[in-house]
N, C-alpha and C positions, 0 to 999 in steps of 0.2 A: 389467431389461428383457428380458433373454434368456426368460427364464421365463414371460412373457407370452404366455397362450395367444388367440393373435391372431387363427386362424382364429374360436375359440369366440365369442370380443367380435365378431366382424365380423358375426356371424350375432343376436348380441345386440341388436347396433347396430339392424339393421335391422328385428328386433322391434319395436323400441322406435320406430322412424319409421313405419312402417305400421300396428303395432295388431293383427298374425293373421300367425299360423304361415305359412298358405298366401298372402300378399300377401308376407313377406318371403322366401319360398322365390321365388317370382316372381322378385323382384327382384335375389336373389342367383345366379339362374339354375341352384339346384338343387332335389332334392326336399322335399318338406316333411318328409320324415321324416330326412332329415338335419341339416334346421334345429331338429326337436325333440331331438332327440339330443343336436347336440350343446350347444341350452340345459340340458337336463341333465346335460351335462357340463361345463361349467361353472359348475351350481350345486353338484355333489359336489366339484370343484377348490375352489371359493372358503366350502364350507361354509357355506352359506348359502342360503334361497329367493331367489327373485327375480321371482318370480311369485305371486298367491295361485290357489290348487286348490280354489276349493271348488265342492261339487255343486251344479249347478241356473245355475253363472255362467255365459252368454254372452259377457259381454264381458272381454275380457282386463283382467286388473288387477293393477298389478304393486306389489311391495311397497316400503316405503321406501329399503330396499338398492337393489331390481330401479331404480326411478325416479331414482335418486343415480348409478349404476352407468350405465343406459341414456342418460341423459343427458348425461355427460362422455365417454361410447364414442362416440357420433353425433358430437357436437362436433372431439373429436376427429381422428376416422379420416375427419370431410368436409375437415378442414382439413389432414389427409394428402392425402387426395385432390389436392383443389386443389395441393399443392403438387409432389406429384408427376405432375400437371398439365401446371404452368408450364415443370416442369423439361422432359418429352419435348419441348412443343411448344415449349422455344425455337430459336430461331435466330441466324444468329452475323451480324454485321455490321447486316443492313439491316432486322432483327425490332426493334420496339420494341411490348411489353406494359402496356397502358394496366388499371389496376383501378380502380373507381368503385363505386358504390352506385349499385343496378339505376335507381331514379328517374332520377337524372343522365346513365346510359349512354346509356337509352331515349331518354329526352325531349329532351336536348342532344346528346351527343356522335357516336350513331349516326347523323343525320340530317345531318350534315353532314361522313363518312365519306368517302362520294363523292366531292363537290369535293375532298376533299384527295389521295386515289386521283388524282386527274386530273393534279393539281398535282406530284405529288414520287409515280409511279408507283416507283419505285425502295424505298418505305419501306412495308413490310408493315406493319399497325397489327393487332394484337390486343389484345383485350377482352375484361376476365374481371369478376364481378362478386360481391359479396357482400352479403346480406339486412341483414344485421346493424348498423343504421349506427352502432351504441356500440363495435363491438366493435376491439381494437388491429389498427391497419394492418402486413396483411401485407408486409414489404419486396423480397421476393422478384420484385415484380413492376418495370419501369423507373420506369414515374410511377403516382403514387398521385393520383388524384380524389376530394376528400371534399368534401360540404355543412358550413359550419360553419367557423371559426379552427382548433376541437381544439385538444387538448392535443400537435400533433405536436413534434418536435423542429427547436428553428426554425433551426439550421442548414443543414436537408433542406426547410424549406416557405416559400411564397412566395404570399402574397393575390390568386387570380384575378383574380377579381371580386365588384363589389357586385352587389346587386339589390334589385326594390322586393315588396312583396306588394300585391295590388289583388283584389276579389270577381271571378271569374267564372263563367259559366253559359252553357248554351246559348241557344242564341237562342228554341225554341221554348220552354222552360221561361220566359224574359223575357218575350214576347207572353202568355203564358197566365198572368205575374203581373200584366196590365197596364202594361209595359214601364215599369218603374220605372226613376226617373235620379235622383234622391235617394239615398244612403247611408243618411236614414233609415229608406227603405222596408226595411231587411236584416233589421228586427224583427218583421217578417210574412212573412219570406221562411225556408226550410227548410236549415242550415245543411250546410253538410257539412264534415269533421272530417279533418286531417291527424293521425297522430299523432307529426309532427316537431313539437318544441317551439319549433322559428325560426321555423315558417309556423301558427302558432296563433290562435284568434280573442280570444284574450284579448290577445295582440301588437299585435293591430287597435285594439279596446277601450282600450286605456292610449293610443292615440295620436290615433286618430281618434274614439273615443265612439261613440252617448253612454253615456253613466254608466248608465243603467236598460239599454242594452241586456243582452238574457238570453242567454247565446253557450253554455248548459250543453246547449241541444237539435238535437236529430240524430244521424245516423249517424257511425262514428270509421271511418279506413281507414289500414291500417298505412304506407302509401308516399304520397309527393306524386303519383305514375303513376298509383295507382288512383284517389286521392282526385278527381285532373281526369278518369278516365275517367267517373265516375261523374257526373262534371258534365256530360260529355258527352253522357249517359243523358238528360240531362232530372232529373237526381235532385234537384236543389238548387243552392245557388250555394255553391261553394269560395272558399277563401282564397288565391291561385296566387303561385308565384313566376315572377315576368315569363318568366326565362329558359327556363324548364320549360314554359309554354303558348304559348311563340312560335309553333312549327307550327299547334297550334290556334287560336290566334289569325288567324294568316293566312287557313288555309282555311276558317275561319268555322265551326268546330263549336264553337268557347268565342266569346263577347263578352265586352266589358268593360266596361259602363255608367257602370261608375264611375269609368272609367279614370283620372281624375286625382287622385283621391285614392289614393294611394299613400303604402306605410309602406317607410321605407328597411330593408337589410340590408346592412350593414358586413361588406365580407370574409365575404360570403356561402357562399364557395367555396376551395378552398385545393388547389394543388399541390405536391405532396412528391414527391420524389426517391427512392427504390427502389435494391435493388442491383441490378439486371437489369444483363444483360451484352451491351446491346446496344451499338455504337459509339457515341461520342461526336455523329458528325455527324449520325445517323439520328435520336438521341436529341433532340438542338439543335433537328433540322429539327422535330419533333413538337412541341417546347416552346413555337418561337418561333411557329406556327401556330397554336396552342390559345391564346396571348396574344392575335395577332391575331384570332380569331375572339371573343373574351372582350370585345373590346371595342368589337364592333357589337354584342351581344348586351342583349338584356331591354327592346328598346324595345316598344311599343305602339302596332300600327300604327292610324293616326289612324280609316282606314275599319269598324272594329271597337267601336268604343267607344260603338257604339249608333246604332241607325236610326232 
């Protein structure tokens, strides 16, 4: 490890997530000619290109080493990051550091911050988030939020809560289908695509039918956040997990038409315990809150399910 020329990877790194010398000089907040530098310095360190050179290229293109190499440096040195992160900004006593996957932070957890700020002013809550919803939970944070059972270690985790999936959409995209209240109408309708495999329309399909419906067309969106924003839009009608469009639901930018058909999800959600160093009672206070809050949560309000 010693030997690890860190500066050179750090400026790699950032090659490799922007795509141009002068976007990751940018980024790194120095010149670009010290960014090319020292990529060629640590392609005569590691013997080896890592980039291809040829005349007349435009676009950067990087070689099998350069793509193997760039790849595990990003990964890496963000998951440095972040952890050298958690570690300045913790706090000793009354800090308790919540991690989640951005859908869940957004759409549940932030929106109901406030009230709890009101309630137990005393207990700072920070929120950190990560893209990656496969990827191994970091422990470094107090409590872990994950969509899903997982494979965590069931010592440290504990089943939130359920929830159900149901179609929604906006309301003006519903008047402009002819304000469908049938399920079957969803085979005329423009699908839109989560690419979590718990909130899937093939999920729908094995439960609710029917059997010809064709669930292969429309757009895919990598998070359940964008997949409703896009519902939002007008774009089509999503597959939603209750808990994740309650806001929209309320203020009427999502409906539900079909609200009562609903597919269950077991242990939708899962919290895990972290080594975070916050106290005991600050921690408790944040636990036994996110329970209580877990279980008014994923109803459908009745006014919403179609005019």
């Amino acid at each position: 490890m010693k030997n690890l020329p860190l500066t050179w990877l750090r400026s790699f790194a950032a090659l490799y997530e922007t795509g141009g010398i002068r976007p990751a000089a940018r980024l790194l907040d120095v010149s670009h000619s010290a960014v090319s530098r020292q990529i060629q310095d640590l392609e005569h360190w590691l013997g080896s290109a890592l980039i291809n050179r040829r005349e007349g290229k435009k676009r950067l293109e990087f070689t099998a080493a350069g793509e193997m190499l760039g790849r595990d440096a990003l990964s890496c040195l963000n998951g440095l990051e972040q952890a050298v992160t958690t570690v300045r900004e913790a706090r000793q006593g009354n800090s308790v550091t919540i991690a989640s996957v951005p859908s869940f932070a957004v759409r549940w957890l932030l929106p109901r911050l406030g009230d709890f700020e009101k309630q137990h002013s005393w207990v700072e809550v920070s929120v950190i988030v990560d893209q990656r919803r496969n990827a191994p939970v970091d422990y470094s944070a107090d409590l872990i939020l994950r969509m899903g059972p997982g494979a965590w270690p069931r010592e440290r985790t504990t089943p939130l809560m359920d929830d159900f999936l149901f179609p929604v959409m906006s309301e003006k995209y519903w008047i402009a289908q002819g304000r469908p209240q049938n399920p079957g109408s969803l085979a005329s309708l423009r699908l839109l695509h989560d690419r979590d495999p718990g909130s899937s329309w093939s999920r729908w399909k094995q439960q609710m039918g029917p059997s010809d419906f064709d669930i292969r067309k429309g757009p895919r969106f990598t998070s359940s956040d964008l997949v409703l924003r896009a519902a939002e839009q007008g774009l089509g009608v999503a597959l939603a997990r209750g808990c994740l469009a309650e806001e929209s639901l309320r203020s009427g930018t999502l409906i539900a038409p079909f609200g009562d058909h609903k597919v269950p999800i077991p242990n939708a959600y899962s919290l895990i315990r972290g080594d975070g160093t916050s106290s005991r009672t600050a921690m408790e206070t944040v636990v036994n809150w996110l329970f209580a809050e877990a279980a008014g949560s994923s109803a459908i309000p009745e006014e919403k399910k179609g005019k």
